[in-house]
C-alpha positions in Angstrom: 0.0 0.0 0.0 1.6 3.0 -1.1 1.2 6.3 0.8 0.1 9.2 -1.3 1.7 12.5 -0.3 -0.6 15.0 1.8 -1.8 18.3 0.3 -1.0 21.4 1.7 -4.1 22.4 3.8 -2.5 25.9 4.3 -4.5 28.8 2.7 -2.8 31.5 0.9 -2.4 33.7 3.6 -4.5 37.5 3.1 -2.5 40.2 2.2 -1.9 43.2 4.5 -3.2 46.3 3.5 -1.1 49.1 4.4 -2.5 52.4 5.2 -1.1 55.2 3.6 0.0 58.2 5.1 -2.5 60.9 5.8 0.6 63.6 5.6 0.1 64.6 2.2 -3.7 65.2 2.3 -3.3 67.1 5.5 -0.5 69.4 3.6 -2.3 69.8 0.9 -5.6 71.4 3.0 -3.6 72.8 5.6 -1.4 74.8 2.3 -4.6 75.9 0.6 -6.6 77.0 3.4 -3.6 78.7 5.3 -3.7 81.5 2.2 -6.3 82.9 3.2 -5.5 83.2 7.1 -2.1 84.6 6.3 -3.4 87.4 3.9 -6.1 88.5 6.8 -3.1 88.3 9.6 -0.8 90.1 7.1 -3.4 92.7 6.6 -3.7 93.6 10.0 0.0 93.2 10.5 0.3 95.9 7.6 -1.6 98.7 9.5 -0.4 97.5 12.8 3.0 98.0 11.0 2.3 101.5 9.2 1.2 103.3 12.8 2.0 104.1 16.0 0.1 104.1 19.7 0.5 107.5 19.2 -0.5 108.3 15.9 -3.5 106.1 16.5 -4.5 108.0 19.9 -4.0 111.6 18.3 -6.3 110.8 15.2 -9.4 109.1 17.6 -9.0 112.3 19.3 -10.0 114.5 16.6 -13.4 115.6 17.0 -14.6 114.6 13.5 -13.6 110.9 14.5 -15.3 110.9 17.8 -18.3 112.4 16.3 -18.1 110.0 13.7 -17.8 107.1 16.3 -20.7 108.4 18.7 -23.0 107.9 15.3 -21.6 105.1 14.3 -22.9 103.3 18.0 -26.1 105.0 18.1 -26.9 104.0 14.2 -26.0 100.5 14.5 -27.8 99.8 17.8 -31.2 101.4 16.4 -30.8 99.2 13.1 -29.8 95.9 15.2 -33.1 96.6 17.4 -35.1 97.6 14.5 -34.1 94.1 12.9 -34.6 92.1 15.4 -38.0 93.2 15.8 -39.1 92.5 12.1 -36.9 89.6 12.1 -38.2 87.3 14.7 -41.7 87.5 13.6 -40.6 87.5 10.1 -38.2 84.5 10.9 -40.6 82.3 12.7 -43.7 82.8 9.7 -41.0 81.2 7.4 -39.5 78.6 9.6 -43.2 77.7 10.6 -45.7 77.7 8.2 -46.5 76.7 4.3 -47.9 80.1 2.8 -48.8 81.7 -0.8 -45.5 83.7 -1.9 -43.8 82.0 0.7 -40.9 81.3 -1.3 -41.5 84.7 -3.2 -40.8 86.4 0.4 -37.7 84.2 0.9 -36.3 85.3 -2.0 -37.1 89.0 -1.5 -35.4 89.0 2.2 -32.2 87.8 0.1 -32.2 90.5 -2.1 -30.2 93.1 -0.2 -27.7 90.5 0.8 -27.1 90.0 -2.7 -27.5 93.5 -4.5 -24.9 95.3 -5.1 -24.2 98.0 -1.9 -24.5 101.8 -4.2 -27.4 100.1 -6.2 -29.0 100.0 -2.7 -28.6 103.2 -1.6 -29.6 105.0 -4.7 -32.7 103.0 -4.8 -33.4 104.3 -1.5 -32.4 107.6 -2.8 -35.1 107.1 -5.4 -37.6 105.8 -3.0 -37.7 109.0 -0.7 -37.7 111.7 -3.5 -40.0 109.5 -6.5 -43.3 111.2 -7.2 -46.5 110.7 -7.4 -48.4 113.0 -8.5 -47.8 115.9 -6.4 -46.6 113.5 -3.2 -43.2 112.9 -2.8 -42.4 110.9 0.3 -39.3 112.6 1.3 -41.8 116.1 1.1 -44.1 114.6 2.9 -41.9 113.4 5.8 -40.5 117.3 5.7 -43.4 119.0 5.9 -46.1 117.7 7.5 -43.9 115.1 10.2 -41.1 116.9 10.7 -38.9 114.1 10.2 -36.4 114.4 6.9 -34.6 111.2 6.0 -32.4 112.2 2.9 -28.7 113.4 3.8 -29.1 113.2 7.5 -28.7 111.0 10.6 -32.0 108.8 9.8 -31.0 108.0 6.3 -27.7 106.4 8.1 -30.0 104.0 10.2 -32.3 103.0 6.9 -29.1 102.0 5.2 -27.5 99.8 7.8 -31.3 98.3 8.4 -31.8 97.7 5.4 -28.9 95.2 4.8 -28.8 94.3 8.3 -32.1 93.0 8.6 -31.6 90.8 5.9 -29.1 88.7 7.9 -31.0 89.3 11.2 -34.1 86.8 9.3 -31.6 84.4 8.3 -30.5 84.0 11.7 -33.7 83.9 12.9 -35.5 81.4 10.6 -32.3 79.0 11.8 -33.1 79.5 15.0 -36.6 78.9 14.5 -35.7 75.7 12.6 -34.0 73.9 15.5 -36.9 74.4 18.2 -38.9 71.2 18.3 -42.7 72.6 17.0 -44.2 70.2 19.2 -44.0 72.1 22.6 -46.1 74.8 20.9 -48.8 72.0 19.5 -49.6 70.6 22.9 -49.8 74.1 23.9 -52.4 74.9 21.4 -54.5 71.7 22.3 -54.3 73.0 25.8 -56.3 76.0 24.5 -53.4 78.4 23.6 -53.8 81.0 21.0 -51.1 81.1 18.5 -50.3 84.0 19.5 -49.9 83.0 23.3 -47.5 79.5 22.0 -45.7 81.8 20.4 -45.0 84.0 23.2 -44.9 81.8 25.9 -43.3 78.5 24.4 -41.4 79.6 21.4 -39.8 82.7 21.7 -38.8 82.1 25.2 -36.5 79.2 23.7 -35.5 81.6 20.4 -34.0 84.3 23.0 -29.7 82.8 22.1 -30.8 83.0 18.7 -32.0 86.6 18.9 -29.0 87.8 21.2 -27.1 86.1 18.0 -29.2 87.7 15.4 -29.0 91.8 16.7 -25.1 90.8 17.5 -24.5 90.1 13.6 -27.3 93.0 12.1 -24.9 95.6 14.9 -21.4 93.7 13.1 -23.2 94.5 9.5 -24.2 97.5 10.1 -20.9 98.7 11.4 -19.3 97.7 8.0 -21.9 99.5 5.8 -20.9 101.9 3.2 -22.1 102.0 0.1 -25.9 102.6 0.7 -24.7 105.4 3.7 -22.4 107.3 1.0 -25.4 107.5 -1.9 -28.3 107.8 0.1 -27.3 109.5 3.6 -23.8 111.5 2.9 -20.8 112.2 4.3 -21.3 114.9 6.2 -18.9 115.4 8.7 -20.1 116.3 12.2 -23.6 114.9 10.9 -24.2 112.1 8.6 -20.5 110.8 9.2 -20.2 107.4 10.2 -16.4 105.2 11.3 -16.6 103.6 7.9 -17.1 106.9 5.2 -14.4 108.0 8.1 -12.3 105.9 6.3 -13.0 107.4 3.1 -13.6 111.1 3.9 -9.5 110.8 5.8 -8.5 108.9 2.5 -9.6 111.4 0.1 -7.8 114.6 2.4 -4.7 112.6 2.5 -4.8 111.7 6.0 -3.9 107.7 5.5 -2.8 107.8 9.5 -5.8 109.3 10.1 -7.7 106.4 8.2 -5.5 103.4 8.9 -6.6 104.4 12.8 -10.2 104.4 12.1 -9.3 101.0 9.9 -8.2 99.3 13.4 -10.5 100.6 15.6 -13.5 99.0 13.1 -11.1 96.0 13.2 -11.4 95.8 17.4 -15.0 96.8 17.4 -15.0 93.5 14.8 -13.2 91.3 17.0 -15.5 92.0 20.2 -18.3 91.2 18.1 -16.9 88.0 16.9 -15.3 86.7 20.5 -19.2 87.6 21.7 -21.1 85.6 18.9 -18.1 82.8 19.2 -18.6 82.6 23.0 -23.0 82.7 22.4 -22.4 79.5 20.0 -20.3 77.6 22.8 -23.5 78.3 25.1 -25.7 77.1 22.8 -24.3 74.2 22.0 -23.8 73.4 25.7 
């Protein structure tokens, strides 16, 4: 009896997949994405570089700067609070309900987010001073409120509300989106009006989201300038806001004067970010 030899019983044995290194992918992001941080660091380092503690302290005091700066905080925080009261009703209608022209009005709020700044303010400009007939709003306002718009102090806040608004919804309508509907549905089965689930279950929960929303329309409106320039002026000592600063000390030949005006925006900036960044860390807590 002869023995026959055994077969190998051994399988091929798998072969080891080695990973490859993650380096180059992370050096490729990391290269592409760090262009764009070190142009906004080198821009600050630029005016940083170009002036002094001094230089900065002796334009701030001039008294078309500080007049320019009092505006500036009193503009902003009348559009911020006018926004946030047409945006959170506004916001909550479009993160709510299914409406005719619902998406009609959701494009609309975009538009001044997307139009071009001076074609904003000059169709302001047009707004106040079309007629109609023999009415002309901006006479009307004159004459028989007492209250002119064009070329002074209330055509500043129209400006910066009418952009800042815009994002004020935007935020709002997010906000809107991540509170649970249901809470104000048992509410209304309870016997709640809309109106009283609104303002006793909803906006109670909204009130990050509109601390949020009137921090970014007060950022926007501190960088508006095209709408200001057409439709309010740069008047100094009166319709002169921190950004046509900038312009109004550029065009004199003051660049000290400007690049100092061009920081302080850029610190006002940063407190508004550190704020917003520090309101997102609560709300996700």
């Amino acid at each position: 009896m002869t023995e026959q030899p055994l077969e190998s019983t051994s399988q091929p044995r798998p072969r080891i997949k080695r990973h490859r290194s993650d380096v180059p992918f992370f050096l490729v992001m990391s290269g592409l994405s760090s262009c764009f941080i070190l142009l906004i660091v080198l821009l600050i380092a630029a005016d940083l570089r170009f002036t002094s503690l001094g230089e900065f302290k002796a334009a701030l005091a001039k008294p078309e700067i500080q007049s320019a700066f009092r505006l500036t905080m009193l503009s902003c925080t009348v559009a911020a609070i006018l926004s946030i009261w047409v945006a959170t009703p506004l916001g909550y209608l479009l993160s709510r309900y299914r409406f005719p022209g619902r998406t009609v009005i959701d494009t609309i709020v975009d538009i001044p987010i997307v139009l071009p700044p001076l074609v904003l303010g000059l169709s302001l400009l047009i707004l106040f001073h079309l007629s109609i007939g023999e009415w002309k709003l901006e006479s009307w306002l004159r004459d028989s409120v007492g209250f002119p718009v064009t070329y002074r102090w209330p055509a500043v806040v129209l400006a910066q509300f009418s952009v800042a608004c815009a994002f004020a919804v935007r935020t709002m309508r997010v906000t809107f989106d991540q509170i649970d509907p249901r809470a104000e549905d048992v509410a209304r089965t309870l016997g709640c009006t809309r109106g009283q689930a609104f303002m006793q279950i909803a906006l109670p929960q909204a009130w990050r989201g509109m601390i949020a929303a009137t921090t970014i329309a007060w950022a926007r409106a501190l960088g508006e300038f095209g709408p200001i320039l057409v439709f309010a002026g740069a008047t100094r000592m009166r319709t002169e806001v921190l950004s046509t600063t900038v312009f109004l000390e550029l065009s004199i030949g003051q660049l000290n004067s400007a690049v100092a005006v061009s920081l302080l925006m850029v610190v006002m900036a940063v407190f508004v970010l550190v704020f917003l960044r520090i309101l997102g860390t609560g709300l996700t807590s």
